[in-house]
C-alpha positions in Angstrom: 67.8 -47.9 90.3 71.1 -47.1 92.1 73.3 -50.2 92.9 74.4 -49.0 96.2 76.9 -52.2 97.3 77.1 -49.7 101.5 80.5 -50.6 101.4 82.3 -48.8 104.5 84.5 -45.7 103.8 88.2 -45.9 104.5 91.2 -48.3 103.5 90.5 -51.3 101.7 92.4 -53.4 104.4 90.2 -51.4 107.6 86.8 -50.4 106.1 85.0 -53.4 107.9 87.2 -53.2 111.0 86.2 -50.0 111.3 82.7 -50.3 110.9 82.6 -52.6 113.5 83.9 -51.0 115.8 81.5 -47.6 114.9 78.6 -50.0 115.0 75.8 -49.7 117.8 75.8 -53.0 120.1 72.5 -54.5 121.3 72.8 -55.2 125.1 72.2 -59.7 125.5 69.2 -58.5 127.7 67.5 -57.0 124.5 68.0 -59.2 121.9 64.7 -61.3 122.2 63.2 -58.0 121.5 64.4 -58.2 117.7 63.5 -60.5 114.9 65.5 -61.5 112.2 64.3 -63.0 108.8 66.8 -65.6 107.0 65.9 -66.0 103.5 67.7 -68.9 102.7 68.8 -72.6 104.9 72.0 -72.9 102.8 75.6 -72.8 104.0 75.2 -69.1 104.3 71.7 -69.0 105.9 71.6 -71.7 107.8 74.8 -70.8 109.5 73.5 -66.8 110.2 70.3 -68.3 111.5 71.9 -70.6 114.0 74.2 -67.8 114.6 72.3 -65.5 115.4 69.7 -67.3 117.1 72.5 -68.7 119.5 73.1 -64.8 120.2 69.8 -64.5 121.6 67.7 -62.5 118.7 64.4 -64.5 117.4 65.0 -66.0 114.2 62.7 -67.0 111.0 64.2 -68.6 108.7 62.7 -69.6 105.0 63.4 -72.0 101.7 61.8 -73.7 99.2 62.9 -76.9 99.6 61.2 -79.6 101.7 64.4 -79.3 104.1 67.1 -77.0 104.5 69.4 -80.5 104.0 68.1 -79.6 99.7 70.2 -76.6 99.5 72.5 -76.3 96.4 75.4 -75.4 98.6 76.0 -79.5 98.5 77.5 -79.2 94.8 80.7 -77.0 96.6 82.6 -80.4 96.9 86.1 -78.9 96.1 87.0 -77.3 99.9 86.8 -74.6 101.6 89.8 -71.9 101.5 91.5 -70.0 104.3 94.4 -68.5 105.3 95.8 -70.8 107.9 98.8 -70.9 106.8 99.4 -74.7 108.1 101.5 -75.8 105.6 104.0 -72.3 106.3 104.4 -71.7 102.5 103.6 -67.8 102.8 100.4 -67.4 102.9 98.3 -64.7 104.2 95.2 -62.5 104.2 96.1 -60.4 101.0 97.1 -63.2 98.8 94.1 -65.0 99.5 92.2 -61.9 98.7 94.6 -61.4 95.8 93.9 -65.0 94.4 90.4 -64.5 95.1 90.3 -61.1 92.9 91.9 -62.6 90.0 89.7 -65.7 90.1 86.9 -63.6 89.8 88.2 -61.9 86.7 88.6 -58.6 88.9 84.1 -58.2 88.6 84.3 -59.0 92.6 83.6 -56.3 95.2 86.9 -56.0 96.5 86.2 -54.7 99.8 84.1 -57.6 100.6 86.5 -60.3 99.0 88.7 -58.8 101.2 86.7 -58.9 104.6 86.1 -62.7 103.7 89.8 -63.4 103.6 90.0 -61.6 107.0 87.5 -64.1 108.8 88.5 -67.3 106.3 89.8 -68.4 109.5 87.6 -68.5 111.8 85.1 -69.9 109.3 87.2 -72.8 109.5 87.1 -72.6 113.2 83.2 -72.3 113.4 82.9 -75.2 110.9 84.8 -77.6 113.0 82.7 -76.7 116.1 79.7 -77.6 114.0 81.4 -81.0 113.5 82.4 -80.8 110.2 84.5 -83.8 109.6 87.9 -82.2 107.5 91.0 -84.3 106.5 93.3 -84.4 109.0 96.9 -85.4 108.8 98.3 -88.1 110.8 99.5 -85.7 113.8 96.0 -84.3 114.1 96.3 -81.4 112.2 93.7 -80.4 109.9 94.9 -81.2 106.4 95.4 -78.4 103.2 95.7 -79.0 99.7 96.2 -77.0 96.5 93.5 -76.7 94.6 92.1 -74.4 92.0 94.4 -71.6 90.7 96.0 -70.8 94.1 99.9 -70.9 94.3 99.9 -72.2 97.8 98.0 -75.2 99.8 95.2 -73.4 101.6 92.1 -76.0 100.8 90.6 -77.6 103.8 88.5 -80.7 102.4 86.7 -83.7 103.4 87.4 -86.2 100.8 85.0 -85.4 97.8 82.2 -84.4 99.7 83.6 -81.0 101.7 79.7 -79.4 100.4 77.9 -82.4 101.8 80.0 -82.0 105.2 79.7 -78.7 105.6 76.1 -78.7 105.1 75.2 -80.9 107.2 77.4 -79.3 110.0 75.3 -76.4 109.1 72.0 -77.9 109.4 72.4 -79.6 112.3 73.3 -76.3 114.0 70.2 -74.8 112.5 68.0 -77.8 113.6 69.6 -77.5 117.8 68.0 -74.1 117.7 64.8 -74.5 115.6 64.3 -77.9 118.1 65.1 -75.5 121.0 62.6 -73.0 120.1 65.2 -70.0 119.0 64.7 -70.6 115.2 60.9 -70.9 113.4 61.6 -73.1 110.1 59.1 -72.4 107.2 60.2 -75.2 104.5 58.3 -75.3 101.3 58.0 -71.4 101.3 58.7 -69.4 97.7 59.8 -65.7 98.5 57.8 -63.2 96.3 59.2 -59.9 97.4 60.5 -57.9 99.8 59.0 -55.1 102.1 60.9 -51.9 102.5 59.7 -49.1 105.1 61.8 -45.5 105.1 64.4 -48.1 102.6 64.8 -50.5 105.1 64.2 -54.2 104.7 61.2 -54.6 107.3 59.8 -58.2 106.3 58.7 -60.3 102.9 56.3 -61.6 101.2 56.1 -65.4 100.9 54.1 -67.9 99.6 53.6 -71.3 100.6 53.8 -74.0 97.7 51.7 -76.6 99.7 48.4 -74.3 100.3 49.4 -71.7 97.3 48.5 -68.8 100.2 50.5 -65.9 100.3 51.0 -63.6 103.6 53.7 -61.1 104.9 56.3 -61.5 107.7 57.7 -58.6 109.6 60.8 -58.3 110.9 63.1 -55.7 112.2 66.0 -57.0 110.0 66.2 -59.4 106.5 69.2 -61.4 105.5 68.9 -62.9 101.9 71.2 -65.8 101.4 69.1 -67.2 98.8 72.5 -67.9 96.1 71.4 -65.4 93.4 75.1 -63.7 94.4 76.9 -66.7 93.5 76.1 -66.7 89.8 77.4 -63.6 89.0 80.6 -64.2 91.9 80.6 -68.0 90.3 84.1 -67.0 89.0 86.1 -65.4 92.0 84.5 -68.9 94.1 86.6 -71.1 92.1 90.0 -69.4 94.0 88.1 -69.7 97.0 87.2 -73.6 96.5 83.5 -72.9 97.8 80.0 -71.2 96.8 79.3 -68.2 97.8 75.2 -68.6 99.0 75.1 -64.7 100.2 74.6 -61.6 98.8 
């Protein structure tokens, strides 16, 4: 088995801007022709299924749980990390991913670590139009604190419950476009495995813990955010102040 992480070639601080920029695009007209599988309703997958389901593309998205509200991405109570720089005491992209790197006892892909400290920002962004509730100082402002191991204040927070808030600014996303017809919900659904054609992810295998029966979904693309990720990156999530529910 080859552990093949398809990082992009190129400079650590340009090998995702420069994939994106060599990627194909998929014209708005033919994005109901695609189908994407979510494996996953937790901060992660519940934010790429409302995501991309707002985009246009047909989504399906699966978990366990009796609701996509049941996802472990509640226990990340702590805040949510980026680099905003409100508070002006020098912070940036690189010593977020810097901080991030030595949290996770340098095991962390850097390259990724890195492309998450590039769109910190606008994770804050899309988290406040999903209504997530953050601290705010008295101006308006959103609010930072310093928290974990980080030498600056780059924590946004909502009181104790930052996990709770952002999930449920998640999951109401998620439930606008499953109630408009974009996203198909299958709660109560156990992944078994997954379906690879010409070593592609094509579609899974499921089975539904009510009726024990088992069937296969195709697709033309799978996301897994099903947390496995986050307990080997548990470490590098403590300089980031949230759980990483992605692989």
């Amino acid at each position: 088995m080859i552990l093949d992480g398809k990082v992009p070639f190129g400079p650590l601080a340009e090998k995702w801007d420069i994939h994106c920029h060599e990627m194909r695009l998929v014209s708005p007209a033919n994005k109901r022709k695609f189908t994407v599988i979510v494996v996953g309703t937790g901060l992660a997958g519940a934010s790429a299924a409302a995501t991309l389901a707002e985009l246009g593309y047909n989504v399906e998205a699966f978990c366990y749980q009796d609701s996509a509200r049941r996802a472990h991405s509640i226990s990340a109570q702590g805040g949510i990390n980026a680099a905003k720089n409100y508070p002006s005491d020098g912070d940036s992209v690189y010593r977020l991913f810097h901080d991030t790197i030595k949290g996770g006892d340098f095991r962390a892909r850097e390259a990724n670590v890195y492309r998450l400290s590039q769109i910190s920002n606008l994770i804050i962004d899309q988290c406040v139009a999903q209504g997530v509730p953050f601290a705010r100082e008295y101006s308006g402002y959103l609010a930072n604190r310093s928290f974990g191991g980080a030498q600056v204040s780059r924590t946004f927070y909502a009181r104790g419950q930052t996990g709770q808030q952002l999930l449920l600014g998640a999951y109401q996303a998620l439930s606008r476009q499953v109630h408009l017809g974009n996203v198909k919900l299958y709660p109560r659904t156990e992944m078994l495995d997954l379906v690879l054609v010409d070593g592609e992810a094509k579609g899974i295998l499921v089975r539904d813990l009510v009726t024990g029966e088992t069937r296969a979904h195709a697709a033309d693309a799978v996301i897994l955010a099903t947390g496995g990720y986050s307990n080997v990156f548990y470490l590098s999530t403590n300089a980031m102040g949230c759980n990483v529910n992605a692989n």
